[in-house]
N, C-alpha and C positions, 0 to 999 in steps of 0.2 A: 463470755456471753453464750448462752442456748442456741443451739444449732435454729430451732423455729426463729428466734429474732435476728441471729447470722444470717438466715434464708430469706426473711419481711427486708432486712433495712438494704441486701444487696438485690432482690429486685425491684424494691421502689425506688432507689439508687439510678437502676440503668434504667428503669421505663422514663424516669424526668430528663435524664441523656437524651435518652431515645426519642421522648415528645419533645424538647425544647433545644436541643443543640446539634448541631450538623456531628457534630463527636458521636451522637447515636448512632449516626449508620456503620460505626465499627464495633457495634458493642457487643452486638452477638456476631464478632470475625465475620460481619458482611463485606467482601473484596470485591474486586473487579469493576465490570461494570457493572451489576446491580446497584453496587454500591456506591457509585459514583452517578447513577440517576437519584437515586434514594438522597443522595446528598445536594442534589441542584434540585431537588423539588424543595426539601427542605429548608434551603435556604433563599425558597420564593414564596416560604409563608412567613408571615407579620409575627413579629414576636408576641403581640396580643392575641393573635390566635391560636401562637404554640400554647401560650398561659392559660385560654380557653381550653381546648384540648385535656390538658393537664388536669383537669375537673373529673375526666373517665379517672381517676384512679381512687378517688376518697369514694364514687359514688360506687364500686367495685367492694370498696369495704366494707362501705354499711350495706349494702346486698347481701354482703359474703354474711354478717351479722346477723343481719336480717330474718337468713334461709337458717339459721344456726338457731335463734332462739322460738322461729317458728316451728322449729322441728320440735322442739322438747316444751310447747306449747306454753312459753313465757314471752311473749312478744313486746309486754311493757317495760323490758329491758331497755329497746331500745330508744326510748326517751333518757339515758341517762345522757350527760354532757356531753360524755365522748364518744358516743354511737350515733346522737343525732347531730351532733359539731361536725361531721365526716358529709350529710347530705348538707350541710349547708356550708361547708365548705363547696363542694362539690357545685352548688347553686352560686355561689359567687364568684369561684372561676370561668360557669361556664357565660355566666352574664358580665363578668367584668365589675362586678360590683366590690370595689374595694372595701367599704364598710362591713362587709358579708364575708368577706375575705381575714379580715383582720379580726373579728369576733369568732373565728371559727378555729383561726388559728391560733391566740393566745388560751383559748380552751385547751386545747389538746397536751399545754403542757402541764397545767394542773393533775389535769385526766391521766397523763399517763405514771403521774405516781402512786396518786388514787386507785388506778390499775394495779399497779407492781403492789401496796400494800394489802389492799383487801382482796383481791381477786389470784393474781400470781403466788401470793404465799400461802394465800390460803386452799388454792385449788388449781394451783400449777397454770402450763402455759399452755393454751390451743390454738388455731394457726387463725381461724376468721377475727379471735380479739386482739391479737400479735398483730395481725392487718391494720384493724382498727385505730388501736393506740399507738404503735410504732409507726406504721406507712402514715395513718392520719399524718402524724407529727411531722415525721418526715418533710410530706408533702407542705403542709403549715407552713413550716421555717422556710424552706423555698421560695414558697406564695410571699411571704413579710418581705424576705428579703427583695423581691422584684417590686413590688407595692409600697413599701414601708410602712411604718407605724404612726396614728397621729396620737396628739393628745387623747382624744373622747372617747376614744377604742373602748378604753378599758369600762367606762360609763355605759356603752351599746353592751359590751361583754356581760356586764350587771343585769342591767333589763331584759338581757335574754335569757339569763339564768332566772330569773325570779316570772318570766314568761313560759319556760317550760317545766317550772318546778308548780305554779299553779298547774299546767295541763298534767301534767306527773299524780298530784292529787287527784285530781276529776276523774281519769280516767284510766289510773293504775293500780290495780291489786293491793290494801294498806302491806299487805305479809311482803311483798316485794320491795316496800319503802324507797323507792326511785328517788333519784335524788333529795334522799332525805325529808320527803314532802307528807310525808305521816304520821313519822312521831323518832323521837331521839332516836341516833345511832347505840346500837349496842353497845355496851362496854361504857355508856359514857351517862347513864340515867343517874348515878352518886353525885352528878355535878350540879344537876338539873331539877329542880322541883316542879318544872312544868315547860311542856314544848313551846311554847312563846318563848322561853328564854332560849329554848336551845336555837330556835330559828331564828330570835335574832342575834345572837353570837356567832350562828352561822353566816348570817346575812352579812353582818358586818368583817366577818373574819376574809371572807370569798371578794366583798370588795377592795376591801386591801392588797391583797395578792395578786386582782387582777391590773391595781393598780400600777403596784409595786413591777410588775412581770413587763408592762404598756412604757413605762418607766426605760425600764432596759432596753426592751427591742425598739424602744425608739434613739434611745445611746446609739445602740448596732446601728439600726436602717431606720433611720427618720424618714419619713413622708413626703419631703419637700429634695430626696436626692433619688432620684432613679438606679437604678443596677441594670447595665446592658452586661449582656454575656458575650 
């Protein structure tokens, strides 16, 4: 593994220690008695409001993104799935909204191979999209696992996709091609004789997967079993 995703996934790692479990107060060798206030405070807030908490770290990422492709003056990046999945993650931990929760985090695993294929190999690794896709996820699987997964997830998962792939259209750059919202992916026009079909082979192929994905993580963490820590 790359020293930048060695670096994202051990400190998204200890900040979730850190915001949700009394074990944070040793994570950075906090002793004594600092750390044993630090630890009776901590264990006088509500696990829903560690879970709240826990929202500072995706909304950190898509910042970090944010400032990343404002600088080099492509901002409609950040409508792709896995850049604005990180605010709305972010928005459904910090309100408790488990619906919000669950569509943000079955996102981020698609997203992060989509990452590794078109982005990583093609133009290596930098530390704000490492944030993104890796700590996203990170945090995600987390979140599911405290929340769990229900049936319809993967159905909200659909309509959000196809809600920020029209705004993707409207109001991003065609040369940018945001989530696929302006015309065939490269590489792939010999299949296609016209963007209706590739969108809906898209369409249909994305809700499958996120079927398929809502499927599993609800095998692992159904909806109807809580996880205390």
């Amino acid at each position: 593994m790359p020293t930048s995703l060695r670096c994202v996934v051990s400190l998204v790692k200890k900040a979730i220690v850190f915001l949700t479990t009394k074990a944070g107060c040793y994570a950075y060798n906090a002793i004594s008695d600092q750390a044993k206030r630090i630890e009776t405070l901590l264990e006088k807030i509500p696990q829903e409001t560690k879970l709240r908490l826990l929202g500072i770290l995706p909304l950190i990422f898509f910042s970090a993104q944010a400032t990343h492709y404002l600088q080099i003056h492509q901002l409609g990046h950040m409508l792709w799935m896995c850049n604005i999945g990180n605010l709305l993650l972010a928005i459904g931990l910090f309100s408790n909204s488990k619906p919000l929760i669950r569509v943000a985090s079955i996102w981020m695993i698609p997203g992060l191979f989509i990452w590794l294929l078109y982005v990583v190999l093609a133009w290596g690794i930098f530390f704000s999209s490492t944030l993104a896709h890796v700590g996203g996820l990170v945090v995600g699987i987390y979140a599911v696992r405290r929340v769990g997964m229900d049936r319809l997830s993967w159905v909200y998962a659909s309509i959000w996709f196809l809600l920020i792939q029209l705004t993707s259209r409207l109001f991003t750059p065609a040369d940018l091609n945001v989530n696929l919202a302006h015309h065939i992916q490269p590489g792939w026009e010999q299949r296609f004789d016209a963007y209706w079909q590739f969108w809906l082979t898209l369409v249909s192929l994305t809700a499958f997967v996120l079927w398929l994905l809502a499927v599993i993580l609800r095998r692992i963490w159904p909806a109807d079993v809580q996880v205390i820590d």
